[in-house]
C-alpha positions, -999 to +999 in steps of 0.1 A: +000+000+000+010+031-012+014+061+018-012+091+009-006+129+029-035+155+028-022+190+025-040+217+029-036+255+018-032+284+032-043+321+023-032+329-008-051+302-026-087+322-025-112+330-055-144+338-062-167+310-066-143+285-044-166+258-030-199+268-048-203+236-066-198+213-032-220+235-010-248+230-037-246+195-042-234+181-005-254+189+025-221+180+045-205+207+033-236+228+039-233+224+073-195+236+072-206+266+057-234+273+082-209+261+112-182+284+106-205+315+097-226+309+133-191+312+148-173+344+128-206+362+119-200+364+086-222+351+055-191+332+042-214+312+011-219+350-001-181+361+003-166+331-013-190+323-039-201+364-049-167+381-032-157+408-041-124+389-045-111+428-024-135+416+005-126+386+003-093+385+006-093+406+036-076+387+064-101+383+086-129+371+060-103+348+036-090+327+067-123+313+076-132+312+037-107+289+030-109+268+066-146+262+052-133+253+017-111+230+027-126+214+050-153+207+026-131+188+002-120+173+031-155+159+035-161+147+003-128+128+005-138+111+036-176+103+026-160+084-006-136+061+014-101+081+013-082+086+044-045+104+050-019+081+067+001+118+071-012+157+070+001+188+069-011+224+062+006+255+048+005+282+076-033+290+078-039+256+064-028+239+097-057+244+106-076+221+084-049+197+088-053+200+127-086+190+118-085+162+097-065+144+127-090+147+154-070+172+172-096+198+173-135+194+162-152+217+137-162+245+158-132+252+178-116+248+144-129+284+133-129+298+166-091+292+166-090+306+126-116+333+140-091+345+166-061+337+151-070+366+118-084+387+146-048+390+160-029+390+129-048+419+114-050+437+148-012+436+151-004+440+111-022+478+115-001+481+145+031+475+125+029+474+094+048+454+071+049+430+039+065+401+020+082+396-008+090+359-024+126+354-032+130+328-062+165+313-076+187+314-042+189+287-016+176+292+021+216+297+029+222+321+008+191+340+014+194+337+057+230+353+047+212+378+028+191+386+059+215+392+084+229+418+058+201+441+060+191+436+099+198+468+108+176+484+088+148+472+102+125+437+111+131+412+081+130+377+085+119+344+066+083+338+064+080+306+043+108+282+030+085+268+003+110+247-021+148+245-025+151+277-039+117+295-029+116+318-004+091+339+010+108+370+032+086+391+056+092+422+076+093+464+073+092+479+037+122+494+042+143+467+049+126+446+025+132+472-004+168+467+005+167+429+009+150+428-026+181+449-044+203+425-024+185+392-037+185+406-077+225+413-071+233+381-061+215+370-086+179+356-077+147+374-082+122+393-059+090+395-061+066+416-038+037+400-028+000+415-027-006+408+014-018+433+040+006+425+065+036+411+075+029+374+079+047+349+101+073+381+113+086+392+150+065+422+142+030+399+150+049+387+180+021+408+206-001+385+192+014+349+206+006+358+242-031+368+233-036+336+214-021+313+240-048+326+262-075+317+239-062+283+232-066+273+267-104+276+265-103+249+235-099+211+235-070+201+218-068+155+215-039+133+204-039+131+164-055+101+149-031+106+122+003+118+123+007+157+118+037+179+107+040+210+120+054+244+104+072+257+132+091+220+139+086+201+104+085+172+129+056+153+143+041+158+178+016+136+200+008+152+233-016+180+230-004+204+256+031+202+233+007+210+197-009+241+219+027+253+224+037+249+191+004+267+172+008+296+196+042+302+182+033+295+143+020+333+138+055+348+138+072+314+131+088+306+098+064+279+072+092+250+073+070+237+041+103+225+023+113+207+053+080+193+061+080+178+020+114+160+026+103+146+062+074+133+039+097+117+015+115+102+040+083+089+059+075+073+029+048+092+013+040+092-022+006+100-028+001+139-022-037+152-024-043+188-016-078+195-003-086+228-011-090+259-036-064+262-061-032+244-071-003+266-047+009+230-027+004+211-059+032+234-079+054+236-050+056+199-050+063+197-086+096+215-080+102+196-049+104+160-056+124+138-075+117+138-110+105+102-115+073+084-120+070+069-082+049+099-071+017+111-075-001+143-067-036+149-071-056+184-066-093+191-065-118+215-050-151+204-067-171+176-066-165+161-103-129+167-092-127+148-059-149+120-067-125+115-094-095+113-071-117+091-044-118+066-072-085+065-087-073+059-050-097+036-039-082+005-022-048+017-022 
């Protein structure tokens, strides 16, 4: 039997019309819909399916979007027979992934998301920032880079997301310079359209705020084996996952790492439950190029049904 890993995305991934053709045909996903707008308070079925893709991809309206999104396709998957031996999710996405292991249930699911882009957008208007995504240099290089520019202000690595991507996050200033430092030694920089500084020191008011929440939610040993952003390792106890989510706000994404612990773990059936195809084309320049892997996206019903077939009785 071949090993399969869920992954789920993270913000980023949003459009408009992401989920409509599950919430019309499933009444599971229905239900996810309805949960997580009794909890935030918003009409999330009108935001994702209508937008404004502006509105939407404000952080405190795309984080729940895409919770429910995935989550759905999560469904789906598991009403047709598919179930992850591994999961992981990208930043936001942990979420989901925290989900699909038992270690939280639905509703404190987007509580946490609810709270968690709350804080983030609270303490990006506080100090603001943004990111830019560093392609062509290795994570060496680039941390090199960093220290370079330090003392112009807060810069730091957001998201390691493949050998030689590299998502850098911090004050304009010191990210203008980090980008003329990145195109001289040869790589390319690219800003990123975010309203804040994600996964920076900046958001670091925000840790203390969230631990607090986190102890009014149930957190339960994973069913399935998770790996986290902030560790790229696994972790059992749930006191010790608490820990670790409080810090993933202004932690580094260790996706890169978390792909090779993967490899090495055996995997080599990726599907990623959710909107878009981000995880799927990080992937594709992450694993060796040979015919042993697969990877397999959807996020509508024609689509997953599809993939809960082809898998079926792996």
């Amino acid at each position: 039997m071949k090993r399969v890993a869920f992954l789920f995305p993270g913000q980023g991934s949003q459009y408009v019309g992401m989920g409509k053709d599950l919430y019309l045909k499933r009444s599971e996903v229905k239900k996810i819909f309805d949960t997580a707008s009794a909890i935030t308070g918003l009409d999330l079925a009108s935001l994702c399916f209508d937008g404004p893709l502006e509105r939407l991809t404000d952080t405190v309206n795309v984080q729940p979007a895409i919770t429910a999104v995935n989550l759905s396709c999560l469904a789906v998957l598991q009403e047709n027979g598919l179930t992850p031996d591994l999961v992981a999710g990208h930043s936001l996405g942990e979420y989901s992934a925290l989900y699909a292991a038992g270690v939280i249930g639905l509703t404190d699911a987007f509580r946490l998301v609810a709270e968690r882009s709350r804080l983030m957008q609270q303490e990006a208007e506080k100090n603001p920032g943004g990111m830019i995504a560093a392609i062509g240099l290795d994570i060496d290089t680039i941390k090199g880079l960093v220290e370079g520019v330090r003392g112009t202000g807060v810069v730091s690595v957001a998201n390691h997301n493949t050998r030689e991507q590299v998502v850098l996050t911090g004050q304009k200033e010191a990210l203008n310079k980090l980008s003329a430092k990145v195109s001289a030694a040869g790589g390319k920089a690219i800003p990123l359209k975010v309203s804040g500084p994600w996964h920076s020191p900046l958001l670091k008011d925000a840790v203390n705020d969230y631990k607090k929440f986190m102890e009014g939610i149930t957190f339960h040993n994973p069913s399935v084996p998770v790996l986290f952003n902030v560790t790229a390792d696994f972790a059992e106890e749930p006191e010790d996952i608490r820990k670790i989510m409080s810090r993933q706000i202004c932690a580094p994404v260790l996706w890169y790492d978390i792909m090779q612990k993967m490899l090495t773990s055996g995997v080599s059936i990726f599907v990623e439950a959710g909107p878009k195809k981000v995880l799927s084309g990080l992937l594709k320049k992450t694993l060796p190029a040979d015919d042993h892997f697969e990877i397999y996206q959807a996020d509508d019903l024609e689509g997953l049904l599809a993939v809960a077939e082809r898998l079926a009785g792996n």
